[in-house]
Backbone as CSV, one residue per row, in Angstrom:
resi,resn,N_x,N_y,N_z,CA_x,CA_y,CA_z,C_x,C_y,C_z
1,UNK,81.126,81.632,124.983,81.150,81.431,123.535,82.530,80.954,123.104
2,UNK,82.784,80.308,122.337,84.359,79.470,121.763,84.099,80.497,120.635
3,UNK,86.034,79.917,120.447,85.933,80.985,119.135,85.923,80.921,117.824
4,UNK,85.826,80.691,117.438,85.446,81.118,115.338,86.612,79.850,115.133
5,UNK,85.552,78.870,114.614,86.578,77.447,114.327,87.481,77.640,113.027
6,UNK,87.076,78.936,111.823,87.676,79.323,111.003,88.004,80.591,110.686
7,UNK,89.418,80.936,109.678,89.731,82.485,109.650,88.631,82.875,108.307
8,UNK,88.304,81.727,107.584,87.648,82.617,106.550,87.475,81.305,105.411
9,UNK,86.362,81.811,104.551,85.310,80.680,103.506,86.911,79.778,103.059
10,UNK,87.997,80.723,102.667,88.640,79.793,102.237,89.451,78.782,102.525
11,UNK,90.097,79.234,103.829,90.292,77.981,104.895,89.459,77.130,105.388
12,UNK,88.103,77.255,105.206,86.843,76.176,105.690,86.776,75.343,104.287
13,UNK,87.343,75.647,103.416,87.092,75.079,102.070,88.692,74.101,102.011
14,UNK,89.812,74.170,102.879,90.506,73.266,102.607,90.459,72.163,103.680
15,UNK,89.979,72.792,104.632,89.459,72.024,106.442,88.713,70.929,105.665
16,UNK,87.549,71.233,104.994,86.676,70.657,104.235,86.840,69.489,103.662
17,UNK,88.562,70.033,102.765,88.713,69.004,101.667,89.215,68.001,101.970
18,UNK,89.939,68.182,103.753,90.585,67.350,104.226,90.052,65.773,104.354
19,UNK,88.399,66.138,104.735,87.798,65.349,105.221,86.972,64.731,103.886
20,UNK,87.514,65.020,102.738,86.666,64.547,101.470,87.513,63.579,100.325
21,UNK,88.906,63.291,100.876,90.270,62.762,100.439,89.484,61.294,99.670
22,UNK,88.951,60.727,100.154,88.169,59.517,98.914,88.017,59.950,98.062
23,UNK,87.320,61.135,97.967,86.897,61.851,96.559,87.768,61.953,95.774
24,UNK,89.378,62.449,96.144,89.739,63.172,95.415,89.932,62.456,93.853
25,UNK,90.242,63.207,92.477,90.509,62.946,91.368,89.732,61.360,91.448
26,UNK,88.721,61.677,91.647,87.786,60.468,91.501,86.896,60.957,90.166
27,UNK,87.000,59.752,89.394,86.288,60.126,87.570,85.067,60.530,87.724
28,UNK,84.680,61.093,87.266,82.832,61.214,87.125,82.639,62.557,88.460
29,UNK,83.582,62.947,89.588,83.106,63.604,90.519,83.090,64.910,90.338
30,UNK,81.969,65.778,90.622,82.366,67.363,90.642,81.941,67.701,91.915
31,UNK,82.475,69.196,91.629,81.844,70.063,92.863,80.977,71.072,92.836
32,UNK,79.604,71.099,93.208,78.641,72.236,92.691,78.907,72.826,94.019
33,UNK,78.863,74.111,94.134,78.851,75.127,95.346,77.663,75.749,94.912
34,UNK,76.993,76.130,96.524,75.924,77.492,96.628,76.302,78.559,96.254
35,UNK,75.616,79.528,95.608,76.453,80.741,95.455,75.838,81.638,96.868
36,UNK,76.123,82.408,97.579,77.324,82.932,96.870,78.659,82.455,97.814
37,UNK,78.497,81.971,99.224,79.039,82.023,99.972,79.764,80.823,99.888
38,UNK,78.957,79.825,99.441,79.645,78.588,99.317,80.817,78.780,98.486
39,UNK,80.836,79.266,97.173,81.959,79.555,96.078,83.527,79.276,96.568
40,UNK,83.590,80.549,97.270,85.037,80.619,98.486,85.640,78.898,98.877
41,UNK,84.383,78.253,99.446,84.766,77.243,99.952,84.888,76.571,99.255
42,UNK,83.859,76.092,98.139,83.798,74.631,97.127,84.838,75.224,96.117
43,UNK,85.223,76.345,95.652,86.551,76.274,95.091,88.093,75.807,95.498
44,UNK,88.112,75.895,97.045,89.440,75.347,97.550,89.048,73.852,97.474
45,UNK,87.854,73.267,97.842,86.939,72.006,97.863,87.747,71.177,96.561
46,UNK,87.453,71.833,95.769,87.675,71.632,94.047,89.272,71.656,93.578
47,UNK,90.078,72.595,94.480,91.341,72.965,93.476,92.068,71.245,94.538
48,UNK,91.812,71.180,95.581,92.607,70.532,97.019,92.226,68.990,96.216
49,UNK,91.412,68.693,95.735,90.814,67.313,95.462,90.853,66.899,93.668
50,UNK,91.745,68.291,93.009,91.288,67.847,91.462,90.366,67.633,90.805
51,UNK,88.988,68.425,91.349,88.203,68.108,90.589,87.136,69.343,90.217
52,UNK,86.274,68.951,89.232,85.939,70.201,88.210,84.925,70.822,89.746
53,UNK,84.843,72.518,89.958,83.824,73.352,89.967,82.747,73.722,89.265
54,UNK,81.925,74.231,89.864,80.732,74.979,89.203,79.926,74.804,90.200
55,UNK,78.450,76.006,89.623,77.564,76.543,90.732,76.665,75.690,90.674
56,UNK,75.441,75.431,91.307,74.166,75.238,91.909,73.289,76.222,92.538
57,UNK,72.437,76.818,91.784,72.049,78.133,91.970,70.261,77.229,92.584
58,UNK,70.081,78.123,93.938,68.474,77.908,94.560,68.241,79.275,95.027
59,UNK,66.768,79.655,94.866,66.209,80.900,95.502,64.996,80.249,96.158
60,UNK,65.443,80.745,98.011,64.019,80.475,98.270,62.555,81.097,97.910
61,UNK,61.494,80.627,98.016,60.706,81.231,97.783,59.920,81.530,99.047
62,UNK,60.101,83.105,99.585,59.530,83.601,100.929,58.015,83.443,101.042
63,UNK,57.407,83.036,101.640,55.598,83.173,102.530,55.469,85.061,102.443
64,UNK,54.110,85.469,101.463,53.754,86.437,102.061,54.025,87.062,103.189
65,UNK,55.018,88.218,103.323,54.660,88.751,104.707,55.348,88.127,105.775
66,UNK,56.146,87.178,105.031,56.811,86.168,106.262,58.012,86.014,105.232
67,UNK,58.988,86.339,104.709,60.085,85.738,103.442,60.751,85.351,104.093
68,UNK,61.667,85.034,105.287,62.527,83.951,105.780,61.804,82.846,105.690
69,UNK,60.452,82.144,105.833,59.742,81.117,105.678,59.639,80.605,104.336
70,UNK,60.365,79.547,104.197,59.882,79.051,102.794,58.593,78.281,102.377
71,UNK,58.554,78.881,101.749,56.996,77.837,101.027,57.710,77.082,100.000
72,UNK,58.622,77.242,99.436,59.212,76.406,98.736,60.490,76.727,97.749
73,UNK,61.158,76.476,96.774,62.623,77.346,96.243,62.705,76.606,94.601
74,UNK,63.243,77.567,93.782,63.885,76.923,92.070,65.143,77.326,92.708
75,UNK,65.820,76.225,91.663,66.938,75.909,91.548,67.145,75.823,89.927
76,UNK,68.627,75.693,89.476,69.506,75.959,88.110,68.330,74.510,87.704
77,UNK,68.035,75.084,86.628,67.921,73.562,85.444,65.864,73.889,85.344
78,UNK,65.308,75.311,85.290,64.193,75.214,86.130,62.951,74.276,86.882
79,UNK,63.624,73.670,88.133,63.058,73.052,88.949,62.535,73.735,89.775
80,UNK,61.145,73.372,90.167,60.943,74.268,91.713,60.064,73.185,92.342
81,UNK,60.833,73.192,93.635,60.645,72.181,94.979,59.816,73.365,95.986
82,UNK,58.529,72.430,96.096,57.474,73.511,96.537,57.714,72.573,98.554
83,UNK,57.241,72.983,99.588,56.486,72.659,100.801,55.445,72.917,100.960
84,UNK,54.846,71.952,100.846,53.024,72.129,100.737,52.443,72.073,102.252
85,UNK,53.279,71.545,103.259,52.316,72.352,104.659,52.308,73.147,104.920
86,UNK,53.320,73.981,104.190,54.024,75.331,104.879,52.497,76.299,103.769
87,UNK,52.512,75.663,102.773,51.561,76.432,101.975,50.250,75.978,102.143
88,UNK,49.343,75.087,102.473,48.750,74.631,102.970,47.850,75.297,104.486
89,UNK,49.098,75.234,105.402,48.829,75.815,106.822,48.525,77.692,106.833
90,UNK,49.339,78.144,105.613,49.002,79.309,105.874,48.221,79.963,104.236
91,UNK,47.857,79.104,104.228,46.300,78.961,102.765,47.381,80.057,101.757
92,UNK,48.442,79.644,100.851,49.032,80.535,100.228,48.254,80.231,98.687
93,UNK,47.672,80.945,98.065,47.299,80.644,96.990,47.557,80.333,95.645
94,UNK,47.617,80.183,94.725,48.416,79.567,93.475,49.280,81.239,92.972
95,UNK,48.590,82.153,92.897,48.506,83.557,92.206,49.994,84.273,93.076
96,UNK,50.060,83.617,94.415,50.931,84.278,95.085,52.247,83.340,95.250
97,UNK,51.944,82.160,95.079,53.376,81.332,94.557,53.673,81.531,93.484
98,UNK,53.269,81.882,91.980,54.120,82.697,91.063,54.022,83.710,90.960
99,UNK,54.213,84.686,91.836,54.326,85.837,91.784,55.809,85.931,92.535
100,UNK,55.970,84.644,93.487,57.225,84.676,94.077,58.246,84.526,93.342
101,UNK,57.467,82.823,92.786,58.423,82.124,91.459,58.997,83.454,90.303
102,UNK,58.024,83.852,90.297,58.778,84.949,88.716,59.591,85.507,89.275
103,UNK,59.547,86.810,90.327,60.219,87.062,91.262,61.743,86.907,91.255
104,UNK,62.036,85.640,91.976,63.008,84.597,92.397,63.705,84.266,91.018
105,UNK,62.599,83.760,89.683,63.210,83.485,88.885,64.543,84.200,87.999
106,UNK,63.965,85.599,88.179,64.397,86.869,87.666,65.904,86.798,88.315
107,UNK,65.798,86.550,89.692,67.153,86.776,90.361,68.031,85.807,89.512
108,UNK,67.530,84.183,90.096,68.460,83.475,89.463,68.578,83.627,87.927
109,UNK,67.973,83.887,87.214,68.525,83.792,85.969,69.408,84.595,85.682
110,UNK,69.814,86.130,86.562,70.788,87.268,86.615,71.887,86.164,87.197
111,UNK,71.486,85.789,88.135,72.735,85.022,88.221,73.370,84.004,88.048
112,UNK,72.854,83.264,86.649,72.992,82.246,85.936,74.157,83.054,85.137
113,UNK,73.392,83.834,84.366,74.298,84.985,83.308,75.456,85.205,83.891
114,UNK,75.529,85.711,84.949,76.311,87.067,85.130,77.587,85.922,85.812
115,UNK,77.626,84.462,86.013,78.195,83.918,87.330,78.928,83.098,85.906
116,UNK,78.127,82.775,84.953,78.787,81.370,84.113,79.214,81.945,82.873
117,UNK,78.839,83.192,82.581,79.474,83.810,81.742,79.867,83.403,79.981
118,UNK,78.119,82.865,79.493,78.495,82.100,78.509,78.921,80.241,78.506
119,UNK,79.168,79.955,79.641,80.188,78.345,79.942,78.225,77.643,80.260
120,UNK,78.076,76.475,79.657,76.940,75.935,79.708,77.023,75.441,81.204
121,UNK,75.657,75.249,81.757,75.853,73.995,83.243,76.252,72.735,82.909
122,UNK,77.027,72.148,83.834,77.453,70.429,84.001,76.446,69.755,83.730
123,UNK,76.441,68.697,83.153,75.866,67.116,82.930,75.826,66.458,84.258
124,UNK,74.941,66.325,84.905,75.642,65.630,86.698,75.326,64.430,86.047
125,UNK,74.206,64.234,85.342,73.375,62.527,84.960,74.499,61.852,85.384
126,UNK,74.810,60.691,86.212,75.538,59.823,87.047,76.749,60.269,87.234
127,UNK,77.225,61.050,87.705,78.140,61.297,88.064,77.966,61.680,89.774
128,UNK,79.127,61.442,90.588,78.563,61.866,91.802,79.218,63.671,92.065
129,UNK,78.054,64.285,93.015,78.515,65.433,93.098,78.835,65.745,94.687
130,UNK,79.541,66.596,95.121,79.514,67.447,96.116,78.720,68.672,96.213
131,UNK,77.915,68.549,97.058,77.617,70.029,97.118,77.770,70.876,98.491
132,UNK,78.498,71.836,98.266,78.631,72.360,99.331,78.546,73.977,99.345
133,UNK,78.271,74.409,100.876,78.171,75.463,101.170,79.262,76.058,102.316
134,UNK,79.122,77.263,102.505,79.751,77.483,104.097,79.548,77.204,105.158
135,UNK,77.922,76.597,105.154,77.520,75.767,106.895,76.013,75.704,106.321
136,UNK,75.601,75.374,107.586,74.042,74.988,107.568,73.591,75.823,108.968
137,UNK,72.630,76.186,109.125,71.476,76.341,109.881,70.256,75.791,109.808
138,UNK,69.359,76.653,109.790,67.913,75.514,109.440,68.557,74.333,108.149
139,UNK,69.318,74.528,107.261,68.991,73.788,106.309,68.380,73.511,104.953
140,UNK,67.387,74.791,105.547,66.253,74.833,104.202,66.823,74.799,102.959
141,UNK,67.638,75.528,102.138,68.237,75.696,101.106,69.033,74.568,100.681
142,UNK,69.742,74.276,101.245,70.836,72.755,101.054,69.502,71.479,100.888
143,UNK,68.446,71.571,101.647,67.591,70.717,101.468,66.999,70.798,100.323
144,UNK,66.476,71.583,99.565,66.091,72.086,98.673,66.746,71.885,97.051
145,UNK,68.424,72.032,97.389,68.953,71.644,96.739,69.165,70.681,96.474
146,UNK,69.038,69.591,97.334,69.481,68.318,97.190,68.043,67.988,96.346
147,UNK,66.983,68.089,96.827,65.847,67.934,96.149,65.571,68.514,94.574
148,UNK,66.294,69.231,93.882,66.305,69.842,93.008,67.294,68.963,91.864
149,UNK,68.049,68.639,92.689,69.578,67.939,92.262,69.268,66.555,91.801
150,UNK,68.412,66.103,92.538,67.907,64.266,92.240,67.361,64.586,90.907
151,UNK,66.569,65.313,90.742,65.688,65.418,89.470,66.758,65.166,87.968
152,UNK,67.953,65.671,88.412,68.989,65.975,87.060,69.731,64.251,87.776
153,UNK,69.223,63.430,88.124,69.924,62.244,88.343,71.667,61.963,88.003
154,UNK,71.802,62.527,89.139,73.251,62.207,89.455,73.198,60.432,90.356
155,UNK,74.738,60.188,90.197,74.942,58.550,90.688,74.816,59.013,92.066
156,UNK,75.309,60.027,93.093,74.587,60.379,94.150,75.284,61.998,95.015
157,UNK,74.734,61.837,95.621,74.803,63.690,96.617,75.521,63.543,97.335
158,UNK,76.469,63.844,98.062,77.579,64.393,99.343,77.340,65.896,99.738
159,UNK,76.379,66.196,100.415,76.459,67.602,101.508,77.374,67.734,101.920
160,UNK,78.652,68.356,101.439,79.662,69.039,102.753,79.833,70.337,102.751
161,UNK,79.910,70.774,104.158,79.988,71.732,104.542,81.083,71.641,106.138
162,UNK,81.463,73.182,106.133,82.612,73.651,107.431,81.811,73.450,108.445
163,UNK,80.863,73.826,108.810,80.326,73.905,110.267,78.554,73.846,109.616
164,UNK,77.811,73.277,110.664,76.553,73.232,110.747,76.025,72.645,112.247
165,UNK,74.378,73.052,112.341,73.684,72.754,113.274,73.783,71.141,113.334
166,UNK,73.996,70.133,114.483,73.831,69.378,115.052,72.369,68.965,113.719
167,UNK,71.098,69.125,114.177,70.200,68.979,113.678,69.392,69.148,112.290
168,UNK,70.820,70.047,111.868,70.268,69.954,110.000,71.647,68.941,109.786
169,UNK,72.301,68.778,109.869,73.336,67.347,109.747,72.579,66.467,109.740
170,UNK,71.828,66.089,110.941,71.287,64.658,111.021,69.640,64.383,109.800
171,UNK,69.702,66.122,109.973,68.138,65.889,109.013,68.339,65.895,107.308
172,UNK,69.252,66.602,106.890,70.182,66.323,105.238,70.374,65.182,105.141
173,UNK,71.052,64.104,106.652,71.545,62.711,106.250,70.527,61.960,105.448
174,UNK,69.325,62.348,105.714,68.331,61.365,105.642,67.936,61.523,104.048
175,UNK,68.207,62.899,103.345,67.997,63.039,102.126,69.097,63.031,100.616
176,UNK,70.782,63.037,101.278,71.593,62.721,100.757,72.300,61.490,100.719
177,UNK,72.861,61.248,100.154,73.120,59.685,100.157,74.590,59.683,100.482
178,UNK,75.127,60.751,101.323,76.388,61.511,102.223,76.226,62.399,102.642
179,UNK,76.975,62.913,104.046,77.113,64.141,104.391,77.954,64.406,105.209
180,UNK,78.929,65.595,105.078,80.410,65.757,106.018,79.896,67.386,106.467
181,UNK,80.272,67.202,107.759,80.075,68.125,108.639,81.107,68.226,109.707
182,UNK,82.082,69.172,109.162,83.194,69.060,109.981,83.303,69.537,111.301
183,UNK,82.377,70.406,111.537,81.967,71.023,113.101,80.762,71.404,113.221
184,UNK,80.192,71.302,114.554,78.675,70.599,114.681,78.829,71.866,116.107
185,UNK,79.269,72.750,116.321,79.549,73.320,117.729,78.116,73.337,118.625
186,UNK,77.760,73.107,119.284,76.792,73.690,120.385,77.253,74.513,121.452
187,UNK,76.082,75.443,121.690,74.802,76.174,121.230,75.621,76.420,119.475
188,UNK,74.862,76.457,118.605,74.838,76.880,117.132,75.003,78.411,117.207
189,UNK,73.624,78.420,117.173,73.199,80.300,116.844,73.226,80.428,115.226
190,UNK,74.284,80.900,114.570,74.467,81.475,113.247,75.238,80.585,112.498
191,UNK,76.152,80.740,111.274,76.492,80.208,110.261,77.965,80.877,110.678
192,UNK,77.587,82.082,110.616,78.617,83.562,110.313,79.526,83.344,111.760
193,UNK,78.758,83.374,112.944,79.514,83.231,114.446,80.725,82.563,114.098
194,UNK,81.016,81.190,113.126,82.121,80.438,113.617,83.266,81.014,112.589
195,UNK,82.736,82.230,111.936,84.191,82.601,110.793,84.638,84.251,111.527
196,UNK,86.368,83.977,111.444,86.129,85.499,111.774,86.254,86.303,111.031
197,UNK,86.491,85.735,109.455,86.459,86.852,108.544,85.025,86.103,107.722
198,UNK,83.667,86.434,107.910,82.334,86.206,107.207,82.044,87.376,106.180
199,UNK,82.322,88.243,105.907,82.411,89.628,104.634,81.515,88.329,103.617
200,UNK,80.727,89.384,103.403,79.790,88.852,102.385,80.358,88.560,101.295
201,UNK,80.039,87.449,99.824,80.715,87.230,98.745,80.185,88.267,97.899
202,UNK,80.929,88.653,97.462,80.506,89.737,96.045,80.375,88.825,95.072
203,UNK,79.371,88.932,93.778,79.347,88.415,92.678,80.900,88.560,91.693
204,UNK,81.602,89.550,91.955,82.859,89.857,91.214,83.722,88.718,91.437
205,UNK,83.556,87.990,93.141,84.868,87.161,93.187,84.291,85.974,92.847
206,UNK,82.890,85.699,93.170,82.141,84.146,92.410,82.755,83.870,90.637
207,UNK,82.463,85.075,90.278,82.907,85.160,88.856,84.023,84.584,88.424
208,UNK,85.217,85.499,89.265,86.256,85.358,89.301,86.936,83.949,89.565
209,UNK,86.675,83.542,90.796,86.842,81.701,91.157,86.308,80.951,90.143
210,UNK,85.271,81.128,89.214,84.324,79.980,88.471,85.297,80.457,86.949
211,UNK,86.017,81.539,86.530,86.615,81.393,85.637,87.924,80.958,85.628
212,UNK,88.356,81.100,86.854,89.801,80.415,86.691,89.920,78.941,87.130
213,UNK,88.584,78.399,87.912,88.473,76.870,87.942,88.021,76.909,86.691
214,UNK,87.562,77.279,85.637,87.217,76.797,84.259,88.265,76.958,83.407
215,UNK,89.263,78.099,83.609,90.320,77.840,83.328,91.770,76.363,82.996
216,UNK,91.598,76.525,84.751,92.285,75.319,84.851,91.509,73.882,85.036
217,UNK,90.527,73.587,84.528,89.897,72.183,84.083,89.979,72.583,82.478
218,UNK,90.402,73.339,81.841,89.924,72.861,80.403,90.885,72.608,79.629
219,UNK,90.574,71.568,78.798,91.885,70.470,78.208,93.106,71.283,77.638
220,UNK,94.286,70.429,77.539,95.431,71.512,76.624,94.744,72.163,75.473
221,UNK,95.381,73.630,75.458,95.366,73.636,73.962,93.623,74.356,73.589
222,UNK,92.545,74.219,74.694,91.205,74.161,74.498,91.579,76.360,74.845
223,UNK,90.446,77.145,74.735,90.351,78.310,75.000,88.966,78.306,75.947
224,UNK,89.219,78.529,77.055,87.965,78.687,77.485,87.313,80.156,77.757
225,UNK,85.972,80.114,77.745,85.770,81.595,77.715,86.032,82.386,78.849
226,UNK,86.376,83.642,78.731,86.511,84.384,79.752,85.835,84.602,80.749
């Protein structure tokens, strides 16, 4: 096994930014991060490159009896990007996809509240975004997002992320119109394997990062909310 290509979300978030230097203080560009894990990263993403933060909130939506399996996920703006073989193959019925949806919805909307604190969501309509997380594995979620993300028509998508599978790299390429993947290690395995400090994100420090990048993006003289 090699060892942990990073000490922690927030050094994968300047590794990151290294490789995103076109971007930087480029007009129209933001940075949406996953919560929660992504945050850590797309905030150094954001402070390293000059450009505005904020979240991109998706909940998958688990298969009966199976919830790592998605049948499909909402995302911020209420969109929901369904997989219909996945629902299809295992006959999921209408009654039990919103039962997920409400579910799911409930979460994200706690963490719409509790993360933006009053501050409305971004305008992406043509502007290009980043979105990034702490890595990829299957993918599902980042896929999801990106699919969620077209709908609010941005000028276009950049997936970056610190580390990911070989095979959700090449399979995102096909649905973003960019994607940076700064380490691709084989064998994969996990997300978490390549950090050696992975400590879960608390909602306290998401908070915390999304008010002081709102802080420091808001014009002289402006008060932004706490």
């Amino acid at each position: 096994m090699r060892e942990p290509e990073f000490q922690d979300r927030y050094e994968a978030g300047r590794v990151l930014a290294g490789h995103l230097l076109r971007y930087a203080r480029a007009p129209g560009t933001l940075v949406l991060a996953l919560p929660r894990g992504g945050v850590p990263v797309g905030a150094e993403v954001a402070r390293q490159l000059g450009v505005p933060l904020d979240v991109f909130l998706v909940r998958k939506l688990g298969t009966p009896g199976h919830e790592e399996l998605a049948m499909g996920a909402i995302a911020s703006g209420g969109v929901r990007v369904l997989n219909r073989e996945v629902m299809d193959e295992l006959n999921i019925g209408r009654d039990q996809l919103e039962d997920a949806t409400r579910r799911e919805a409930l979460e994200l909307e706690r963490r719409e509240r509790s993360y933006r604190e009053g501050r409305p969501p971004p305008d992406v309509r043509g502007r290009t975004v980043l979105l990034v997380d702490d890595g990829l594995a299957t993918g599902t979620t980042m896929r999801a997002a990106v699919a969620a993300l077209r709908i609010h028509e941005p000028a276009s998508i950049v997936v970056a992320v610190p580390v990911a599978a070989v095979q959700s790299c090449e399979s995102l390429a096909q649905v973003a119109d960019d994607i940076v993947c700064v380490r691709t290690p084989e064998p994969f395995y996990s997300v978490g394997l390549w950090y050696r400090d992975f400590a879960q994100t608390e909602d306290d420090e998401v908070r915390a990062l999304l008010t002081q990048a709102a802080r420091e993006q808001a014009p002289a003289g402006a008060q932004p909310s706490a």
